[in-house]
N, C-alpha and C positions, 0 to 999 in steps of 0.2 A: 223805217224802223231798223236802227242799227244795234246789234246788240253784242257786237265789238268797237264800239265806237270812241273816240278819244272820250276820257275823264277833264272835268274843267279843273281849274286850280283851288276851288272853294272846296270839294268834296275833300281833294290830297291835305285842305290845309285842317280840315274836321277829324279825320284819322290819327293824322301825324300828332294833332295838340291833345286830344281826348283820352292815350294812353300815356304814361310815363314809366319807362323802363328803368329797373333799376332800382326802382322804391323799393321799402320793405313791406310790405302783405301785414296786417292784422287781418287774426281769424279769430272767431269765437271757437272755442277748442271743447266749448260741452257740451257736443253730440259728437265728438269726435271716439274719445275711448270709453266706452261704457261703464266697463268692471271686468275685474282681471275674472278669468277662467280659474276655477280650484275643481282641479279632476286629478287623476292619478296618472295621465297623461302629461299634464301641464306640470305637477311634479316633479315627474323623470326631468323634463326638459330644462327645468328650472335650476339643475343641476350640474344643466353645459352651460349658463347664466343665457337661457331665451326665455324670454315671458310670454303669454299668451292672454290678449285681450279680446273681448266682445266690442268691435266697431261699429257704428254707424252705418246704417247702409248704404251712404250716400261719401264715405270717408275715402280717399285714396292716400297709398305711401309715404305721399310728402305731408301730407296731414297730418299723420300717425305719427311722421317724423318730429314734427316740429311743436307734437304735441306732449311727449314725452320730453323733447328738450324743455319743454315753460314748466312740466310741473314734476321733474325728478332732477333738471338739472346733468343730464347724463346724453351723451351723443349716440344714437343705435347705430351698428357695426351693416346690420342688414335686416331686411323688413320684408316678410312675405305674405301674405293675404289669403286669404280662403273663404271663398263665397260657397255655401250652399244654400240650392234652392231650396222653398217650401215645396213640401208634398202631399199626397193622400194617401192613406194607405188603409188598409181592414183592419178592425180591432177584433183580437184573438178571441177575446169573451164575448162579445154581444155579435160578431161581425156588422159591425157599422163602421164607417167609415169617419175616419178619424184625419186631422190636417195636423202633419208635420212642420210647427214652424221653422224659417228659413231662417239664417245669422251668416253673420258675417265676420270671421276672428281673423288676428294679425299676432301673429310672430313676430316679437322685437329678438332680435342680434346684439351683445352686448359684447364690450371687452372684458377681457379678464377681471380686470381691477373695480370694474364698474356693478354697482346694484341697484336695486327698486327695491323700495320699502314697500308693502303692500298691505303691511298690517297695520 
């Protein structure tokens, strides 16, 4: 039992043909940004041109990225994410315990020039 043992050339020729680098990636992009955030926080911010969405739990940056480029047409400058968890916490009236659900938002980075319509 060797379990550093040389590889045959059948296995190297399975890997090497099975990926192709280079291609361009189709993604289905609707689970990707939910619905934009409307708080008085996302407001403010909306005012240096960053938008704030409700992501996907399962959504990472380039996803985000490449999903505002399909459906606003605009390139993001920078993209930051913010995962919180779900929690439990006491409810002040009845003290029972209550679950905070968890989300998941992303900060899109815009250029000056650039907007999202979101009405």
């Amino acid at each position: 039992m060797a379990l550093f043992g040389k590889k045959t050339e059948e296995t190297k020729a399975v890997t090497t043909s099975g990926k192709v680098s280079g291609a361009p990636v189709t993604r289905d992009i609707s689970g990707i940004i939910l619905r934009p955030v409307i708080t008085e926080k996302a407001a403010l911010v909306g005012d240096k041109n960053v938008y704030v969405f409700f992501i996907g739990p399962r959504a990472t940056k380039f996803d985000v990225r490449d999903a505002v480029r399909k459906l606003w047409n605009v390139t993001p400058t920078r993209i930051n994410i913010v995962n919180r968890e779900p929690r439990e916490t006491i409810s002040r009236a009845r003290g029972r315990r209550t679950t905070v659900p968890g989300m998941k938002k992303a900060y899109v980075y815009l250029k000056k020039g650039d907007t999202i319509e979101l009405v």
